[in-house]
C-alpha positions in Angstrom: 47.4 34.7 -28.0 45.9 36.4 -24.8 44.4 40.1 -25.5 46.5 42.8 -23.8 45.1 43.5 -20.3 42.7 46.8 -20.2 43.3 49.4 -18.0 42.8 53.5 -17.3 44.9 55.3 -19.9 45.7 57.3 -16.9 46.0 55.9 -13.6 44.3 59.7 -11.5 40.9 58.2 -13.3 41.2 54.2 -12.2 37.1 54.0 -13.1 37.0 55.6 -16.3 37.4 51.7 -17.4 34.4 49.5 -17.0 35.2 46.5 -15.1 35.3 42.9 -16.9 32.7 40.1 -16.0 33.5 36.6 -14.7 35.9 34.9 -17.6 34.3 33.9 -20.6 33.4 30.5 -20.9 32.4 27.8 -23.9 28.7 28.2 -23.1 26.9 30.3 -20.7 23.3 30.0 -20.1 22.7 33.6 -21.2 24.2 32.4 -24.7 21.7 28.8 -24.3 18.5 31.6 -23.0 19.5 33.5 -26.2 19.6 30.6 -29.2 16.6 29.3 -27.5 14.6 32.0 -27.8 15.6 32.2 -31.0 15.2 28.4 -32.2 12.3 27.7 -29.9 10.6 25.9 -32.8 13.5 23.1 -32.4 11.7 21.5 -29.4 8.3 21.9 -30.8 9.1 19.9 -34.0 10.9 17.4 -32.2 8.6 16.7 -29.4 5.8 17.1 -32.0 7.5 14.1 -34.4 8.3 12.0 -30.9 4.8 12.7 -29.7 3.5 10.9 -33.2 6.1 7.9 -33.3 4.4 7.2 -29.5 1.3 7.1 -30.4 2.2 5.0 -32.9 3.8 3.0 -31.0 1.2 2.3 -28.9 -1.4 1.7 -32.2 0.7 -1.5 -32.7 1.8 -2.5 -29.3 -0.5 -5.6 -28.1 -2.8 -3.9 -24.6 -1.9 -4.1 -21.6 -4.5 -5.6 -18.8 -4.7 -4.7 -15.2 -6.6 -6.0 -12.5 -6.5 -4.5 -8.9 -6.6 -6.0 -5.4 -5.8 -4.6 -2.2 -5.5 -5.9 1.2 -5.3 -4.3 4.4 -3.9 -5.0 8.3 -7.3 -5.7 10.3 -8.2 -4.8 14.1 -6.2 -6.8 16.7 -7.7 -8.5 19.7 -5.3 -7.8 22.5 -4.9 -11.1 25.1 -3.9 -10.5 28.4 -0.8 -12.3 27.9 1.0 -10.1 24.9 1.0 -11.4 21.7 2.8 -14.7 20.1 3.9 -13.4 17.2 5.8 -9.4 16.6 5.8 -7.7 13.2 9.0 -6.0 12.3 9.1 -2.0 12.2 8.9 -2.3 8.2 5.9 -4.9 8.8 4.3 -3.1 4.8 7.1 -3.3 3.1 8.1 -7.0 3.8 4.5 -7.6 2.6 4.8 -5.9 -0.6 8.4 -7.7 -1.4 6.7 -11.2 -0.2 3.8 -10.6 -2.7 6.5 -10.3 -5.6 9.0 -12.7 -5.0 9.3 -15.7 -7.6 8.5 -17.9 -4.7 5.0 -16.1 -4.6 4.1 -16.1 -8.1 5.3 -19.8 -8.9 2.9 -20.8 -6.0 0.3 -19.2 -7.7 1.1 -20.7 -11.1 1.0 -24.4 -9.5 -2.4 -22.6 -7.5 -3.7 -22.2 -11.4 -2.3 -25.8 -12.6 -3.7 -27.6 -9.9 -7.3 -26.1 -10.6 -7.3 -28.9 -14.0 -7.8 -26.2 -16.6 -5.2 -25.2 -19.3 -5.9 -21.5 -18.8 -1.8 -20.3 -18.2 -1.4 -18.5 -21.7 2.8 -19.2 -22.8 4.9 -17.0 -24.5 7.2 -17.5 -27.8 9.4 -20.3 -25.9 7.0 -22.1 -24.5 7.1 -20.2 -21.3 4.2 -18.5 -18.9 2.9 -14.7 -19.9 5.1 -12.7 -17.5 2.8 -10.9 -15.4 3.8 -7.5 -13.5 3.2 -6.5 -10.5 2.8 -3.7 -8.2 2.6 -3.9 -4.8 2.9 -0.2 -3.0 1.4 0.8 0.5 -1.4 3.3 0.5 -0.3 7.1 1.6 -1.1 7.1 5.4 -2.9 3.6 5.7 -2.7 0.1 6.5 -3.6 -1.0 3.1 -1.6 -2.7 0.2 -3.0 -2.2 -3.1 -1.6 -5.2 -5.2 -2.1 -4.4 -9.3 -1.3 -6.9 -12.2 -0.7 -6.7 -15.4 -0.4 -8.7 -18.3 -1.4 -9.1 -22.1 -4.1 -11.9 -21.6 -7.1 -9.9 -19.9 -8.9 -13.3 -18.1 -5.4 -14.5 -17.0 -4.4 -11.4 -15.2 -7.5 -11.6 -12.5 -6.7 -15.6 -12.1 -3.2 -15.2 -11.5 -4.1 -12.2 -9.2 -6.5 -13.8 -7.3 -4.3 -16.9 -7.0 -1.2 -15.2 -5.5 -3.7 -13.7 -2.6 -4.5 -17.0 -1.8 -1.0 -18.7 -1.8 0.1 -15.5 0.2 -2.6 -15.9 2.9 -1.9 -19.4 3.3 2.0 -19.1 3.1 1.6 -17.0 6.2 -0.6 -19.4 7.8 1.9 -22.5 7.3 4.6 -20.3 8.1 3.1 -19.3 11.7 2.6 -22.9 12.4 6.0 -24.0 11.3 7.5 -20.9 13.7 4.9 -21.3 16.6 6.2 -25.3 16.5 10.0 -24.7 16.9 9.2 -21.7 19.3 7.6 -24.7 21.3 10.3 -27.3 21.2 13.2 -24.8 21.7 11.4 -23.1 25.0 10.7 -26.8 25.8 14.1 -28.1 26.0 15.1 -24.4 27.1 12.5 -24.9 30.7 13.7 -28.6 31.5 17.6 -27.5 30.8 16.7 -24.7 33.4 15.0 -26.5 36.1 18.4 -29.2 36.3 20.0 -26.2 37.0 17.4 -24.8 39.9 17.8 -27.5 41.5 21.7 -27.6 41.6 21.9 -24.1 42.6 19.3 -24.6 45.0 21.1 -27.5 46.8 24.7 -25.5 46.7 23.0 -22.8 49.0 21.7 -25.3 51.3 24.8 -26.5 51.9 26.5 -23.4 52.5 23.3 -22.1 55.0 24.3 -25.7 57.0 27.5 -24.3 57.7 27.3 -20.9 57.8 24.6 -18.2 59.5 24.4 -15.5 57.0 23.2 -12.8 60.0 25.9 -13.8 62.6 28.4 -13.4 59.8 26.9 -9.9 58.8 27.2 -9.0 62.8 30.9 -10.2 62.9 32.1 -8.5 60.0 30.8 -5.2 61.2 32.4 -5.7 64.5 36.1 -6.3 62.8 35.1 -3.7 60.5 35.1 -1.1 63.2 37.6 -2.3 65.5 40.0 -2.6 61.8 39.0 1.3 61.1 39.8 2.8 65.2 43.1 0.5 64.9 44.1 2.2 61.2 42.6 6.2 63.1 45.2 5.8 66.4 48.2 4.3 63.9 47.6 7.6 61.6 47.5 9.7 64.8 51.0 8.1 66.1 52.1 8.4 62.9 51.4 12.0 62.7 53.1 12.5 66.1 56.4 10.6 65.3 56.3 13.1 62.6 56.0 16.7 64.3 58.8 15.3 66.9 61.0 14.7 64.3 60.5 18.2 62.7 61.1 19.5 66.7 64.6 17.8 66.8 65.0 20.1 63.1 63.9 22.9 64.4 66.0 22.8 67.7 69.3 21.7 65.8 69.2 24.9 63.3 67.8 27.5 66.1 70.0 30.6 66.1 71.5 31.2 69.9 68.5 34.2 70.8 65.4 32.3 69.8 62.7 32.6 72.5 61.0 28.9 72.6 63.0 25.9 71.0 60.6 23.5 70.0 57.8 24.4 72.9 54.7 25.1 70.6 55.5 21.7 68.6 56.1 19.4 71.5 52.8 20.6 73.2 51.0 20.4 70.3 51.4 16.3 70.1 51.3 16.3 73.9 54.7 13.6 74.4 57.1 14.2 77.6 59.1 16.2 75.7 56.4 18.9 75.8 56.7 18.7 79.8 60.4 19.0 80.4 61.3 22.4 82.2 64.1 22.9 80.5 62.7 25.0 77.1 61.7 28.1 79.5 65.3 27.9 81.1 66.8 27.5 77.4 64.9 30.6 76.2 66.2 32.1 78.9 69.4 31.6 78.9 69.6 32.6 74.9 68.1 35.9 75.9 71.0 36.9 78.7 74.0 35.2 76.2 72.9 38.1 73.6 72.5 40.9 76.1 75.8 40.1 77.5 77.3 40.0 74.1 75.5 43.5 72.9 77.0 45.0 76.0 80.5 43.8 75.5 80.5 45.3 72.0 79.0 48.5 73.4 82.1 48.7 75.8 84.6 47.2 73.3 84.5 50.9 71.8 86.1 52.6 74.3 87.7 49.3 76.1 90.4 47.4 75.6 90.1 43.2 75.2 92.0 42.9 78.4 89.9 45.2 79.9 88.7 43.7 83.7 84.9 44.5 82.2 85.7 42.5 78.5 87.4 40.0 79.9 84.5 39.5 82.8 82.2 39.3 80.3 83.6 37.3 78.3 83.3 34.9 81.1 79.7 35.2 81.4 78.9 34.9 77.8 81.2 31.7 78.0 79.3 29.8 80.9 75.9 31.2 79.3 76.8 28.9 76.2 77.6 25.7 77.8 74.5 26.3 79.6 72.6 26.1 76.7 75.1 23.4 75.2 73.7 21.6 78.4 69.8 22.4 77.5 70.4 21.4 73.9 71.7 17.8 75.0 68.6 17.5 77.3 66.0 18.4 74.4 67.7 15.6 72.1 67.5 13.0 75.2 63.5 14.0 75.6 62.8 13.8 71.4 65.1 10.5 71.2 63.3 9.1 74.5 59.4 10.5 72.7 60.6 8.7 68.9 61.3 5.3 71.1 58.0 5.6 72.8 55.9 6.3 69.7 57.8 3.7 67.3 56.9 1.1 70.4 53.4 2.3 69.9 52.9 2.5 65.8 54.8 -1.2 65.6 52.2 -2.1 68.2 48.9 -1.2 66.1 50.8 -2.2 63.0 50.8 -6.0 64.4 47.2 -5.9 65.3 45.6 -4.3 62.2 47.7 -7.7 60.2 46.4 -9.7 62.2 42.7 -8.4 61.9 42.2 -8.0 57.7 42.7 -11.5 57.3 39.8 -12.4 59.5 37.8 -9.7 58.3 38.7 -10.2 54.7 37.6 -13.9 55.2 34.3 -12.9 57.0 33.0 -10.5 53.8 33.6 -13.7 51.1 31.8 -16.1 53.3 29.1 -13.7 53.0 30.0 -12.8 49.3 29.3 -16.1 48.8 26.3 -17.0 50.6 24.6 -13.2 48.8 25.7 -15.2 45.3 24.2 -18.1 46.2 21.2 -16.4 46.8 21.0 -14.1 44.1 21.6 -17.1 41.4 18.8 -19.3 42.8 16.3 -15.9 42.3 17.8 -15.0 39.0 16.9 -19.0 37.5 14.0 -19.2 39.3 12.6 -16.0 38.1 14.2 -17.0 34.6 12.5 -20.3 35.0 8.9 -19.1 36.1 9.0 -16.9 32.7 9.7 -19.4 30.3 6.6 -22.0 31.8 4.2 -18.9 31.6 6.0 -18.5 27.7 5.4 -22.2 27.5 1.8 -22.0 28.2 1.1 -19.2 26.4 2.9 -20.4 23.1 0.8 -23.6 23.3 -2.1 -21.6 23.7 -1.8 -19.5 20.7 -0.7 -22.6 18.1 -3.9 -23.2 17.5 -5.5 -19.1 17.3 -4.6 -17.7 13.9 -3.8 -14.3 15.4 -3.1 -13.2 10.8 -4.0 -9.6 11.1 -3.8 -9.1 7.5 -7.1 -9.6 5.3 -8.4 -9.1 1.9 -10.4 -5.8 1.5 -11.5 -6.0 -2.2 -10.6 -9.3 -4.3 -8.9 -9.2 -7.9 -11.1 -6.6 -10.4 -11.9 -7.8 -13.8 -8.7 -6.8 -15.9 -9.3 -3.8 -18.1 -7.0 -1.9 -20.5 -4.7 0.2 -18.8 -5.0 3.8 -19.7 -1.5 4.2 -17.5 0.6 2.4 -20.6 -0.8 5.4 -23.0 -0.3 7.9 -20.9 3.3 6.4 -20.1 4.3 6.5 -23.9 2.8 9.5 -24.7 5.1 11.3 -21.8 8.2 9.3 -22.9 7.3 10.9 -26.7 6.9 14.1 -24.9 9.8 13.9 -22.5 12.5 12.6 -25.3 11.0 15.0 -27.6 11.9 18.1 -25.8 15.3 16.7 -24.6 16.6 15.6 -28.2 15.1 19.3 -29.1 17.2 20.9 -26.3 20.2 19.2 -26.6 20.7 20.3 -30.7 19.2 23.4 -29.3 22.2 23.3 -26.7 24.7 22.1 -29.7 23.9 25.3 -31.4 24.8 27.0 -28.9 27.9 25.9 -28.0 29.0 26.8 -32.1 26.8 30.6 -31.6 30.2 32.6 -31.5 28.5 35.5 -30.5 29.3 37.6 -28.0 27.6 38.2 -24.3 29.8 40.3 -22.2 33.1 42.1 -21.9 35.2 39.6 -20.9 34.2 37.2 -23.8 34.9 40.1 -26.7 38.6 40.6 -24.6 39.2 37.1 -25.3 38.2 36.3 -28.7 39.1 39.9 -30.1 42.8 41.1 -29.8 41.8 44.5 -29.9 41.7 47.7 -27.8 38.3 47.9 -25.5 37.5 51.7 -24.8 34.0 51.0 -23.2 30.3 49.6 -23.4 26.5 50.6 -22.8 24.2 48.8 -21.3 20.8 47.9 -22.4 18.1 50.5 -22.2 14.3 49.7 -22.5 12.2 51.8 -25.1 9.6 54.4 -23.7 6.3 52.5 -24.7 5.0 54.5 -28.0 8.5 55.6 -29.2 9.6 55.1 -32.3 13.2 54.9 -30.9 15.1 55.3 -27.7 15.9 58.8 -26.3 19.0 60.4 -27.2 21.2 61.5 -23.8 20.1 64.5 -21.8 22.0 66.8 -19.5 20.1 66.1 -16.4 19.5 61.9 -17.6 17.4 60.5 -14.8 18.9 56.8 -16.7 22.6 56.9 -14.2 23.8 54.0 -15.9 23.3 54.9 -19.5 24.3 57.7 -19.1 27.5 57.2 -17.2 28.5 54.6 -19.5 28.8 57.2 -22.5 30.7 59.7 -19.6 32.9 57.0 -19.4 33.2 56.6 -23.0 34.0 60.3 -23.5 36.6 59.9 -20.5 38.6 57.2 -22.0 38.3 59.3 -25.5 39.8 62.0 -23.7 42.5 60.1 -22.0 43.0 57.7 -24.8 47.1 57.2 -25.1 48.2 57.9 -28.4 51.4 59.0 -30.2 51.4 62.4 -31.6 48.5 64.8 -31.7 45.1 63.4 -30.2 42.4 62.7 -32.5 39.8 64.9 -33.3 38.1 63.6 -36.7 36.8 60.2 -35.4 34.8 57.4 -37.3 32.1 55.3 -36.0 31.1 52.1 -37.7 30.3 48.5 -37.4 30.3 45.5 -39.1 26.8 44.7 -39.7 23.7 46.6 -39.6 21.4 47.2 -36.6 24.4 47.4 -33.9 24.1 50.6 -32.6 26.5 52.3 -34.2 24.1 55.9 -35.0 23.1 55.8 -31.2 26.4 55.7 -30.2 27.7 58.4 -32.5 25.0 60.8 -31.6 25.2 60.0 -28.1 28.8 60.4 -27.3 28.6 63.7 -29.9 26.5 65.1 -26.9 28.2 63.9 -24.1 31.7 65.4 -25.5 29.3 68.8 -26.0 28.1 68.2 -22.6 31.6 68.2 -21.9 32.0 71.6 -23.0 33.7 70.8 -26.6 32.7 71.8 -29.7 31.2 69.1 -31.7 30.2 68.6 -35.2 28.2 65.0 -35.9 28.1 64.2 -39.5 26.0 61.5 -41.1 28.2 59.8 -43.7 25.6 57.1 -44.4 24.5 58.7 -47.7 22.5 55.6 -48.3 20.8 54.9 -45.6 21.6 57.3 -43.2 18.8 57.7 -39.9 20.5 60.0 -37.6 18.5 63.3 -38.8 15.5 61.2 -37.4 16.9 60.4 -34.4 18.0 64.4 -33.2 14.8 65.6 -35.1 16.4 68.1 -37.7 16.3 68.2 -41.3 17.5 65.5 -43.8 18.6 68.1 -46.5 20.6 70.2 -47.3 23.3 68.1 -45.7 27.1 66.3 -46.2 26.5 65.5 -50.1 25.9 69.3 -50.9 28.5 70.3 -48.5 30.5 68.6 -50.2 29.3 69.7 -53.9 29.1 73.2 -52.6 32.2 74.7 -51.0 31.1 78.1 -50.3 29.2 78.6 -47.2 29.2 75.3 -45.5 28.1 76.9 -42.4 24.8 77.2 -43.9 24.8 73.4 -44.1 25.2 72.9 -40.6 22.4 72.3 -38.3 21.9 73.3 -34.5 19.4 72.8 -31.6 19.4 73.6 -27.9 22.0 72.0 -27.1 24.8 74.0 -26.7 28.1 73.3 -28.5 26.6 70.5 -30.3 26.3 71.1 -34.6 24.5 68.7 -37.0 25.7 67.9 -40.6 23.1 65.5 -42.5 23.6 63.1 -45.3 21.7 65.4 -47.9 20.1 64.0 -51.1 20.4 60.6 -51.8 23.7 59.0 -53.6 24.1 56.3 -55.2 27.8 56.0 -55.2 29.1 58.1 -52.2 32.8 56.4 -52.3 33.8 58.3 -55.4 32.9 61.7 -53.5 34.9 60.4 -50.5 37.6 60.3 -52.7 37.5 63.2 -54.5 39.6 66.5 -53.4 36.7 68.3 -52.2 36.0 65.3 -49.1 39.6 66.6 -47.9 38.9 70.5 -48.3 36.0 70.1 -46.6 37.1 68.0 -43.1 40.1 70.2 -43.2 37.9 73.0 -42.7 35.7 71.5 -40.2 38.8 70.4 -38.2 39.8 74.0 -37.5 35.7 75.0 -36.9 35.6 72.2 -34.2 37.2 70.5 -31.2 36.1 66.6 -32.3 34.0 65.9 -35.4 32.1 62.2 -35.0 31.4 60.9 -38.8 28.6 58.1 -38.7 29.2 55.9 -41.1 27.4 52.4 -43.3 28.4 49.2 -41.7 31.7 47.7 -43.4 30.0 44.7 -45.2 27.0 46.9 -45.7 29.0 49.0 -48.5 32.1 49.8 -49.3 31.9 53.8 -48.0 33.1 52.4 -44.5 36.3 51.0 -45.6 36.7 54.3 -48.1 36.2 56.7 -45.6 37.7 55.7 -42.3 41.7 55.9 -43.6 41.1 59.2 -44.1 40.3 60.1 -40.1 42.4 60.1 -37.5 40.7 57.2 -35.3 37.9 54.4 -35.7 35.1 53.4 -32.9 34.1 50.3 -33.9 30.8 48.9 -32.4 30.2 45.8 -30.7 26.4 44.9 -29.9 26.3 42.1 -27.0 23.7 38.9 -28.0 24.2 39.9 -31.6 27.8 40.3 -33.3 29.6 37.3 -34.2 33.5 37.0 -33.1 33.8 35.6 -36.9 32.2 38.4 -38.6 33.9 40.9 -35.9 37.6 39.8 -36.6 36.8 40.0 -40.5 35.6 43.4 -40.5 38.4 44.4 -38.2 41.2 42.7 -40.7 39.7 44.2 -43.7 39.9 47.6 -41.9 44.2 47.0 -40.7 44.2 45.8 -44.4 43.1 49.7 -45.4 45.5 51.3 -42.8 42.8 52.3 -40.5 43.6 53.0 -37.1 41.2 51.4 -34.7 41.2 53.1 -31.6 39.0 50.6 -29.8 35.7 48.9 -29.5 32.9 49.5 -27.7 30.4 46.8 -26.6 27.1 48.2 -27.1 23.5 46.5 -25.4 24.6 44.4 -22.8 23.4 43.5 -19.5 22.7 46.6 -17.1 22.1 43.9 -14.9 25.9 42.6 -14.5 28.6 42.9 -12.8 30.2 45.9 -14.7 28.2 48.4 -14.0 27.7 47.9 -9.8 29.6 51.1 -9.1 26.9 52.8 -11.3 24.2 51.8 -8.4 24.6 53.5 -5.8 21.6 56.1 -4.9 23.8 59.1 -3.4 25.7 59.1 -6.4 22.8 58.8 -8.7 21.1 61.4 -7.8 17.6 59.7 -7.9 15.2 62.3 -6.4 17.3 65.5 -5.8 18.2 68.5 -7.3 21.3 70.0 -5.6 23.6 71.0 -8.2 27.0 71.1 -7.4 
């Protein structure tokens, strides 16, 4: 079942609440940090115990020889001619995987045979002593270092030193078998070629018989040019035809009093149209047609339409439009006389330009051809010059061994590797600590205790009403410093004004509590720091506060506020009659002290006596909140005695220590007595985490000023 949510009691105070952490999870690494430090001897016995059966091991694990040989590129004469033979780009690593292929080492084995000596040690079945090896480049050299290792100390050098020879003279054979093939193949390559020289050759000669390349480049410039003026006049005709056709537009949609029909156009393309006389005498003739029409409207006022005048100039206006009727049919004669002329012209040039590409286009592949021609016979002759220097240079080279690759130091004597103790001993060491981790690790995925706010919400369906952060100790102090009104600690001390907020602002039903109970489940939780800490804040506060040490046992708190043990709670309650006189004070104001007293060793039957109710009811009128600090609930049986009879229980958490298991028992057995549990609070967790960032801020703490406000 998921724990209620938690949230202000009152929403005007939303951070009265401490904020959860990230949601609890199986195992953190806090919780793993924790049981480690805890169980650290875990991975010392185990590593210890591994660290023996290696050693052990090794005691009865027949030696291991190694001998060493290494081998290293050599200086390079360069030849004029390049070299015969290229290494690849990984030239040291295809060494080291040539020297420990099974090719390699059964060379060396038949090496070792053919010697006549029965010195290759077998196995069990019968078989050759496997022999390792490793081959690895030296950091930033040209050297291989090639070590081998095996059980049979004289073996290991032979077989060493016999794979370096096989592997030199592999190479060797290997260059002659390439160098041989390289020869036949360029061989047949150069005579292949020079059949094919010779054909190209002849193909040009032909063509050159025929054809003369430079009279053919002179020609085809020639058509060339006379092609591109042919294609310039056609585009200029073209462009002609065009601006007469848009005259003959602009003529036929003219308005009667335009000034220049089609004038500006037909000059522009220079055509006979542009010459005829008659767009002056048209322009003219607009002009007086729409004078003599704005002067018969003028009269037409005042005049009658049979008027002499109107009908005189209706007249004129008449013959004024059949002369330009008469100019208008002229203009469309010229343009349909200048479209005839130019389409006589742009057929004309059409004819000629199809019947110069073909030439010209025949002209460029003759000389496409003959440039082909050409260019083939260089490319295989050049091609063919190559491969006879290649051929004379391979032959050359057949019999130079060009092996870069040399032996710096032959095979050592085979020793006992110290490499094969050191190897066990770090496995003992290594498996050691990780089987010690790991049941370190399983541990702490069964610790059920809790490591931050979010985890106790989970696990505990109870009421959360705050938490405190951890607080180093002054060095020197016998225990940690009780909260002051000016506490340069902001955290600490804002997580107990928080604490006294949500007391404050608790909901409840009915009257709020003022006799409250603090307790735990198990010793060493916190539970007396808290009591006597939030007594003073809620003083602090401004209320009247009476803290009471009901741990007759073992009760510390007089130590902590540094006041008197005796006379305290068990005469108070023996002694009726001035219990002020019981009651302890210091500077702080509003803030009273009642000790345990003498020792008891039964305090739960005074609890219950009459004189435990007399006495609370008295103190419950003398003050505004009384905070009772009682023994943890599996520490005695006082805790569960005394808390029914208040009217709320605090019930500390500490982070890294309380167990949910031990937690939900304590708080059963409490429901179980009727106790109401106002909440928890977490006590000693992380100042570090995430609850407390709005406690960090430096104009808010207060660090280093005094301004009082």
């Amino acid at each position: 079942m998921n724990p209620p949510p938690i949230r202000p009691s009152n929403p005007r105070y939303p951070a009265l609440e401490p904020e959860l952490d990230a949601p609890a999870s199986t195992l953190n690494l806090r919780k793993f940090v924790l049981c480690l430090r805890e169980r650290w001897w875990i991975p010392v016995v185990t590593t210890g115990v591994c660290v023996l059966v290696a050693i052990g091991y090794y005691r009865f694990t027949p030696p291991l020889f190694v001998s060493v040989a290494q081998i290293w590129e050599t200086e390079k004469m360069k030849i004029p001619e390049g070299d015969a033979f290229v290494e690849d780009q990984n030239y040291l690593g295809t060494q080291s995987e040539l020297l420990r292929s099974a090719r390699m080492r059964q060379m060396a084995l038949e090496r070792i045979r053919s010697l006549g000596t029965n010195s290759i040690p077998v196995d069990q079945d019968g078989a050759p002593i496997q022999v390792l090896l490793q081959v690895a480049p030296v950091a930033k050299t040209s050297i291989i270092k090639v070590k081998a290792s095996s059980e049979n100390q004289a073996f290991t050098q032979l077989f060493l030193d016999s794979l370096m020879n096989e592997y030199f003279a592999y190479k060797k054979s290997i260059r002659k078998e390439i160098s041989g093939d390289t020869l036949a193949s360029i061989s047949d390559r150069v005579l292949g070629l020079r059949g094919t020289l010779d054909s190209d050759q002849d193909a040009l000669n032909k063509f050159q018989q025929t054809n003369n390349l430079l009279m053919l480049e002179q020609e085809g410039a020639v058509k060339s040019a006379y092609l591109a003026k042919l294609k310039t006049e056609l585009a200029d005709y073209q462009l002609e035809y065009s601006l007469v056709d848009a005259t003959a537009m602009e003529i036929d949609s003219r308005k009667t009093g335009d000034a220049n029909p089609g004038g500006a156009l037909l000059d522009s393309v220079r055509n006979p149209v542009a010459n005829a006389g008659t767009a002056g005498d048209q322009g003219a003739a607009y002009r007086e047609v729409e004078l003599l029409k704005l002067q018969r409207d003028r009269l037409s006022k005042n005049l009658r339409p049979m008027h002499p005048k109107i009908v005189k100039l209706n007249e004129e206006i008449q013959r004024g439009e059949s002369l330009i009727n008469i100019y208008r049919q002229q203009n469309h004669e010229q343009i349909a006389a200048a479209r005839q002329a130019l389409q006589i012209k742009i057929a004309g040039i059409k004819s000629s330009i199809d019947e110069w590409e073909p030439k010209l286009t025949e002209t460029n592949r003759r000389l496409a051809e003959g440039e082909r021609l050409k260019a083939t016979v260089a490319r295989n002759q050049t091609l063919y010059d190559q491969l006879v220097g290649l051929l004379q240079n391979v032959d050359l080279r057949r019999n130079i061994d060009q092996d870069t690759v040399a032996v710096l130091e032959a095979a050592s004597p085979a020793v006992r590797s110290g490499a094969q103790q050191r190897g066990v001993i770090l496995m003992g060491v290594l498996g050691g600590l990780a089987v010690g981790l790991a049941f370190v690790f399983f541990v702490a995925m069964r610790d059920d205790r809790f490591t931050n706010l979010m985890e106790m919400a989970v696990r505990v369906d109870d009421n959360i009403v705050g938490q405190v952060p951890e607080i180093t100790k002054v060095r020197g102090a016998r225990s940690l410093a009780l909260l002051e009104h000016h506490d340069d600690r902001h955290a600490y001390a804002e997580s107990y004004r928080n604490l006294r907020s949500a007391l404050l602002y608790l909901a409840v039903d009915g009257a709020r509590p003022k006799v409250l109970f603090v307790t735990s489940a198990v010793p060493n939780e916190g539970k007396s720091t808290i009591a006597a800490n939030l007594a003073r804040a809620l003083a602090l506060g401004g209320s009247r506060v009476l803290l009471v040490d009901g741990d007759m046992r073992k009760g510390r708190l007089h130590d902590l506020l540094d006041m008197k043990r005796e006379p305290g709670l068990t005469e108070a309650l023996r002694q009726q009659d001035h219990i002020d006189r019981f009651i302890q004070t210091n500077s702080l104001p509003n803030f009273s002290f009642l000790a345990r007293g003498s020792d008891m060793v039964n305090p739960s039957d005074l609890f219950l006596s009459s004189s435990f109710a007399t006495l609370f009811g008295r103190l419950r009128e003398w003050f505004d909140y009384v905070l009772i600090d009682s023994s943890p609930v599996f520490a005695a049986d006082d805790a569960t005695t005394l808390a029914p009879m208040v009217d709320g229980t605090l019930f500390v958490v500490r982070s890294d220590f309380s167990r949910a298991g031990i937690v939900r028992e304590a708080l059963n057995l409490l429901t179980q007595r009727q106790v109401k549990v106002l909440g928890l609070i977490l006590n000693r967790t992380d100042a570090t985490a995430g609850s407390y960032h709005y406690y960090t801020y430096d104009e808010y703490s207060g660090a280093g000023k005094t301004t009082q406000v």
